[in-house]
N, C-alpha and C positions, 0 to 999 in steps of 0.2 A: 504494500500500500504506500502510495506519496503523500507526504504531509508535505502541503501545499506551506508556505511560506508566507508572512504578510509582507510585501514590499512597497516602500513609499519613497519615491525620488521628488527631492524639492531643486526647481528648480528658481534658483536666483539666491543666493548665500551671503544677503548681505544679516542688517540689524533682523530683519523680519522676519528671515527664511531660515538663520539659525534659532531663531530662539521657536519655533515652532519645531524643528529638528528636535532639539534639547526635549520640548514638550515631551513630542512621539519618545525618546528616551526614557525617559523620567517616570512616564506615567506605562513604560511597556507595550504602548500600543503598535508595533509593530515589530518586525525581526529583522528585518534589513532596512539602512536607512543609506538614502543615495543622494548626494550634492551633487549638482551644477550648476557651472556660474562660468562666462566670459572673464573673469579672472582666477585662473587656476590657481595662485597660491594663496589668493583667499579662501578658496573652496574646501584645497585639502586642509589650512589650517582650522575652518571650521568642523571639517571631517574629525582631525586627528584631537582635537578640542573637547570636540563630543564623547569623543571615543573613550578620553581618559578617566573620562567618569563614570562607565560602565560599570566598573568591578567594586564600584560602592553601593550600585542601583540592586533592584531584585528583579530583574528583569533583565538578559544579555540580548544585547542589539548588536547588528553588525555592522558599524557605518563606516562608510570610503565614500570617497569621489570618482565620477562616473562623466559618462557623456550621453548624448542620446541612444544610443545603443541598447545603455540601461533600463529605456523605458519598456522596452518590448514587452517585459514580463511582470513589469509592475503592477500594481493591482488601483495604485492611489497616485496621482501626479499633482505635487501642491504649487502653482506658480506665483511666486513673489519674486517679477521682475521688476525695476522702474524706477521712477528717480520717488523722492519721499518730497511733500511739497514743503515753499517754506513759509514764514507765518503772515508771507504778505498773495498767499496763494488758497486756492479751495481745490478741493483732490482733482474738483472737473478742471482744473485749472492745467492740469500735467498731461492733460488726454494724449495732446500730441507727441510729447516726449515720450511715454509710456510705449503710445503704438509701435516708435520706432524700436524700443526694447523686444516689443512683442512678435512682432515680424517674424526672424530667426526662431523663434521660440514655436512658431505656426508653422514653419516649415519644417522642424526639427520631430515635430508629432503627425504629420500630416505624413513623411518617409520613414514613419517607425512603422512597427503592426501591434503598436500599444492598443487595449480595448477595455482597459479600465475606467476608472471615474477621474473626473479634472476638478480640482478645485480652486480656484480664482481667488487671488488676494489681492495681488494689483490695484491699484487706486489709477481710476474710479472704478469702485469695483463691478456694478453693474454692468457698464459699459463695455469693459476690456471683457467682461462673462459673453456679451454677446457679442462681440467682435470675436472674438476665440472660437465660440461656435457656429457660428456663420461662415468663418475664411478654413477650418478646420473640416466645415462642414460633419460637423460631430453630433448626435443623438443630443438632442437639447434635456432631455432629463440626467443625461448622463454628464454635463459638463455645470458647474455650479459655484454661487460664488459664497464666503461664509457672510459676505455685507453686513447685514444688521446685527447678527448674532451678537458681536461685540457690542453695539451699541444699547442691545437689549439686557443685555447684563448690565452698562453703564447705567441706564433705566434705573435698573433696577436698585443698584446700589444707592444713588440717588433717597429714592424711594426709601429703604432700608433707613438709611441715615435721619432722614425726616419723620420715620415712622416708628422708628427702635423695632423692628420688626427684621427678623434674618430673611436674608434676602430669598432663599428657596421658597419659603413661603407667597412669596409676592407673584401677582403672573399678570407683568406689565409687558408689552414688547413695542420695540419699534418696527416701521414697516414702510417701505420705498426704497430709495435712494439711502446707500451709504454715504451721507454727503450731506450738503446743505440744507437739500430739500427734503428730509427725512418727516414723519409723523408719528402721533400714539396715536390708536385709536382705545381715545378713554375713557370709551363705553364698553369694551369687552374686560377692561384691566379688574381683578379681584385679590383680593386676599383671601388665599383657598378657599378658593371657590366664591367667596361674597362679591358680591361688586362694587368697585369701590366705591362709585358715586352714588349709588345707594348707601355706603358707611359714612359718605360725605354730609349726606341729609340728617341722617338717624344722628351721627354722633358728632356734632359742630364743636363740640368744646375737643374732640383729639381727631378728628381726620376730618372736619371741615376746613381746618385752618389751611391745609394744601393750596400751595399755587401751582396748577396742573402745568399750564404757562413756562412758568420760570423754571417747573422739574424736567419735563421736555428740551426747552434752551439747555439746561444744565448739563443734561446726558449728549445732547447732541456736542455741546461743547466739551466733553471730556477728553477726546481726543485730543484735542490743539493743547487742553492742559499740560497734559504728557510729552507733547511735540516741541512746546518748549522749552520746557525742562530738561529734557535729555535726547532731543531731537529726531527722537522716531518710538513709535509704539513696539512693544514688544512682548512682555506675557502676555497679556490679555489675548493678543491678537493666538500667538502660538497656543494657548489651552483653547483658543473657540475653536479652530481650525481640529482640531485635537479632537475636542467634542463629535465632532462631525465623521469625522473618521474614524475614530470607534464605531460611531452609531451605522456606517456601511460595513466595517468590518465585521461586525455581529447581527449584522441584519435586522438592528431594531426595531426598524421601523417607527423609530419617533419622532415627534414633530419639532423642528426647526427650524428658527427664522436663517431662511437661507434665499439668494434672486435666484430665480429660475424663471422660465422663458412663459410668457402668461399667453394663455390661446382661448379668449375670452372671459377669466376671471378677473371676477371685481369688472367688468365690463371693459377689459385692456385687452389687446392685441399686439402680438412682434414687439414685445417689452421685455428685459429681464429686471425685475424687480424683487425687494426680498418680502416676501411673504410667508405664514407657516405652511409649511409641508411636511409631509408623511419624508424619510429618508432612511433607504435601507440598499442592500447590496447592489441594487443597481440603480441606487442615484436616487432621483425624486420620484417617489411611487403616485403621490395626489396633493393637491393644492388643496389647503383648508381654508373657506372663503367663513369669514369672521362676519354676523352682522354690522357692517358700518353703517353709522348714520350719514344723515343726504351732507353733515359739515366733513366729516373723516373723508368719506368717500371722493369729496372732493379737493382736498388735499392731497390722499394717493393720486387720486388721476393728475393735477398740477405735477406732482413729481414723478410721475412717468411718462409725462411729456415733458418733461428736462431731460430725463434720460434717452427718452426716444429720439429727439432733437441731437441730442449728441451723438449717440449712437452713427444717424445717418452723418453724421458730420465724421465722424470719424471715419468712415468708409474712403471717404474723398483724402485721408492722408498717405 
């Protein structure tokens, strides 16, 4: 009998791409782990970096650096390629630059016989998701970006902070656009299971005082936080990315906020946006369309038409 191997090649081994590497390490979730990057002794040194801390983990991984080659037999391909924007920039801001990172990158998988799942980090992440699967011409359920998921924990935390409530407990997400244009919709948000704006009414002296407003701003802006502080995001992004890839590896089937390509949900078409979905062994199984109201609703559609717009814009680079 073959025991099958879980392999994960990340391609692009800068800030983002090693520390999601570290992740899959740290947490076990894979057995082979595979760098590439345009600068090879970056690559190996994040290789041989990772590597050294194996024999203190509970879990033996085997990581080197590789080329595309590597990917043939991969099961999981994480792309963080692209420049990282700076604080006078917004991620749609880098489209252009990105693409040209991504080009190579599109060719690179398009002359492999890779037939695994893609997951998109790249900023903006929607965007570069369907740009990748478009010139790729790859199974749109199978190609996905982790977008909001990060921003849905930021939510969260948020939330947490203001509410002394652990965050597991909380089930706020964001949804659109990793980016500017992002939303809550803060009619589905509860605290297991209650809804918030119903605990809003009921209980004005500790959860009416919420400014949905300013917690929404807050999360959206946590990112830039981190960006300027130490000039690019790093756990976070590596454990959501991590989450995700578990959750194919073992065929979850759970739902997370992840963009994936919308074919009339939420009344969108040839968008990828992040939405929850069902996500198991072969990528996105089903879109769970969340009652929005006629305000939510219209704020998604606003920000998938940012993204749509860009989208076709990027085509023409």
């Amino acid at each position: 009998m073959d025991i099958k191997l879980r392999k994960v090649v990340i391609i692009g081994a800068g800030h983002v791409g090693s520390h999601v590497g570290f992740s899959f390490v740290t947490q076990g979730a894979c057995d082979e782990l595979v760098y590439i990057d345009t600068n090879t002794d970056k690559a190996i040194a994040q290789a041989e970096d990772t590597e050294d801390a194996v024999v203190y983990l509970p879990h033996n991984v085997n990581v080197k650096t590789g080329n595309y080659s590597d990917i043939d037999d991969a099961e999981i391909i994480v792309i963080s390629a692209g420049p990282l924007p700076n604080m006078n920039q917004t991620r749609m801001d880098t489209l252009k630059d990105t693409i040209e990172c991504i080009k190579p990158i599109v060719k690179g998988i398009k002359e492999s016989k890779f037939s695994g799942i893609i997951i998109n980090i790249s900023n903006p992440a929607d965007v570069i998701t369907h740009y990748l699967q478009k010139n790729i011409g790859y199974p749109s359920e199978r190609i996905l970006s982790t977008s909001t998921t990060l921003d849905s924990s930021r939510l969260r935390k948020v939330l947490s902070r203001e509410l002394n409530i652990d965050q597991k407990s909380i089930y706020a997400y964001v949804m659109g656009e990793h980016g500017e244009s992002q939303m809550v919709p803060w009619s589905c948000a509860s605290i297991f299971g209650k809804n918030l704006c119903d605990l809003m009414k009921e209980y004005p002296e500790t959860y009416g005082h919420l400014n949905l407003e300013k917690i929404a701003n807050d999360a959206r802006l946590g990112g830039w936080i981190v960006l300027k502080g130490k000039g690019s995001t790093e756990f976070g992004i590596g454990t959501s990315c991590v989450e995700i890839a578990k959750t194919i590896f073992s065929d979850e089937r759970k739902v997370c906020m992840v963009s994936t390509l919308l074919k009339g949900q939420y009344g969108q078409e040839n968008v990828y946006a992040s939405v929850p979905a069902i996500v198991g062994k072969d990528g996105v199984v089903d879109i769970i369309e969340l009652p929005l109201n006629d305000s939510e609703l219209k704020e998604f559609s606003n920000s998938c038409e940012v993204m749509r717009k860009n989208f076709n814009l990027s085509l023409t680079y």
